[in-house]
N, C-alpha and C positions, 0 to 999 in steps of 0.2 A: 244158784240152782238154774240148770238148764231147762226150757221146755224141750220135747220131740219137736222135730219135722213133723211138722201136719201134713195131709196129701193134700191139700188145697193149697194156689197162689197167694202172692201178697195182698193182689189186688181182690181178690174172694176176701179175706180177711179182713180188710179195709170197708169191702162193700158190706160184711156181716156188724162190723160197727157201727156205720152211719142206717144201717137198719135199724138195730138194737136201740143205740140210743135218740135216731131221727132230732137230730139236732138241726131248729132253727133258721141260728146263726152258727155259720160252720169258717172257720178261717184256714187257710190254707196256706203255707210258707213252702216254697222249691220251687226249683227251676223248669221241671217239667210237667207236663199234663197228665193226671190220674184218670186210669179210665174210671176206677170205682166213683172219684168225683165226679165226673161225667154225670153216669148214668144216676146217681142222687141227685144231679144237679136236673135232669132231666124226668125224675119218676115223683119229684116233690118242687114244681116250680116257684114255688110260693116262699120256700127256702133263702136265706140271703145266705151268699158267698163269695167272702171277699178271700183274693189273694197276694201276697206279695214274694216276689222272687230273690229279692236283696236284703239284707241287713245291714243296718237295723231298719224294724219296720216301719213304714211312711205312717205317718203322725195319722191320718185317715183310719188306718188300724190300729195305731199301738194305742190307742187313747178306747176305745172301743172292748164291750167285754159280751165272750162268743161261747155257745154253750159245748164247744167242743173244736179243737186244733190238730190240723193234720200237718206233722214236718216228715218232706220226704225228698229225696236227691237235694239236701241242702246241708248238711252237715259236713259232709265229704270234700266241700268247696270253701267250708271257710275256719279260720284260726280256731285252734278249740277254747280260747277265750273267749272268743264272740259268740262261738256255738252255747256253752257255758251262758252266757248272759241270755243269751234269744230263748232259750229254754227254760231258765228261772224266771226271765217276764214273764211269759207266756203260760207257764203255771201259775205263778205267783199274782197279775196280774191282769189277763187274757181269759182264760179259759179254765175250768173246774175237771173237763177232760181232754186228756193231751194224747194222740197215737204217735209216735216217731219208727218211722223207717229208716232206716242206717245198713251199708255194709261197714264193718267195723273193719274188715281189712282194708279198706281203701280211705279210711282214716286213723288219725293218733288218736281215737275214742279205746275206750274198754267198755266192757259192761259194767266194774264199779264205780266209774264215772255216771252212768245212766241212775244206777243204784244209789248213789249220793243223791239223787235229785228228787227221789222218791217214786222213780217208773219202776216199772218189773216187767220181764220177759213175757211177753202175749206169745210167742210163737219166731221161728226159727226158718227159712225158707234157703234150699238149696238148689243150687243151677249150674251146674258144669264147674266152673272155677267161684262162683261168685255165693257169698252166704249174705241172705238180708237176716235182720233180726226187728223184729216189731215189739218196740217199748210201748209201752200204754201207762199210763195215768190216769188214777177217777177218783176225786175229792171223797166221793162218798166210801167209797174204800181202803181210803188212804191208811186210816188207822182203823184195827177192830176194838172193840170194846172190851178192856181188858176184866178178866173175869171176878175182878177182887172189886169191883166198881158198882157195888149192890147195895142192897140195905143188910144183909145178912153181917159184913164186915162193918158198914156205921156203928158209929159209938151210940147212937142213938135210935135205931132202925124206925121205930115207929117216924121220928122226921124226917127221914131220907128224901128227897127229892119236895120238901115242902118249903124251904127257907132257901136263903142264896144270902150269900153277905159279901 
């Protein structure tokens, strides 16, 4: 499932996350400067934000657990094994929410690569030749509560939710 082209940039999008969820510790992986990091970095100075440009990440960050990760112009530059790996620590590992910026045609990524990892399409962004796609991740949403998971289906309802074994 595709989303729309929103009328808004990446960087709007990006800025609407670290509003939304005002993360903290914010980690940052790519090669180039975000304005939207910027201006969080400047409208909440109290905020820590560390970055790294390379992978795998310097032991200062991968050891370190952040309440939200931004990957962006970094995918496009490295093996999709590594990418692969940098992305299941960093979920796994790192952070509870993960935003990734990709253009997919300027790497061997797909979307059910992202899809396997547990992101989902945030939004779709188009510029002359070039399409980004914004994957997002959020622990708390990962899975919904599937609806047979009540005490109406307990064998026992009156116990539901009072034992654990």
């Amino acid at each position: 499932m595709i989303a729309p082209s929103p009328p808004h940039s990446p960087q709007h999008a990006l800025a609407a996350l670290l509003e939304r969820h005002a993360p903290a510790r914010l980690m940052h992986v790519g090669q180039s400067d975000l304005p939207a990091i910027e201006a969080y970095r400047e409208s909440r100075p109290d905020a820590q934000i560390d970055r790294a440009t390379d992978t795998p990440l310097p032991a200062s960050i991968a050891h370190q657990r952040y309440d939200m990760a931004i990957v962006a112009d970094c995918l496009e530059h490295l093996p999709k094994r590594d990418g692969l790996q940098l992305l299941g620590g960093i979920r796994n590992l790192n952070a509870s929410r993960i935003a990734v910026l990709v253009d997919l045609n300027a790497c061997d990524w797909q979307a059910t690569d992202f899809y396997a990892l547990a992101l989902q399409v945030g939004a779709r962004f188009e510029r002359d030749e070039q399409t980004l796609t914004l994957f997002t991740y959020d622990l708390l949403d990962y899975k919904q509560v599937p609806s047979w998971l009540n005490a109406k289906f307990w064998a026992n309802p009156q116990m539901f939710g009072k034992y654990w074994w």
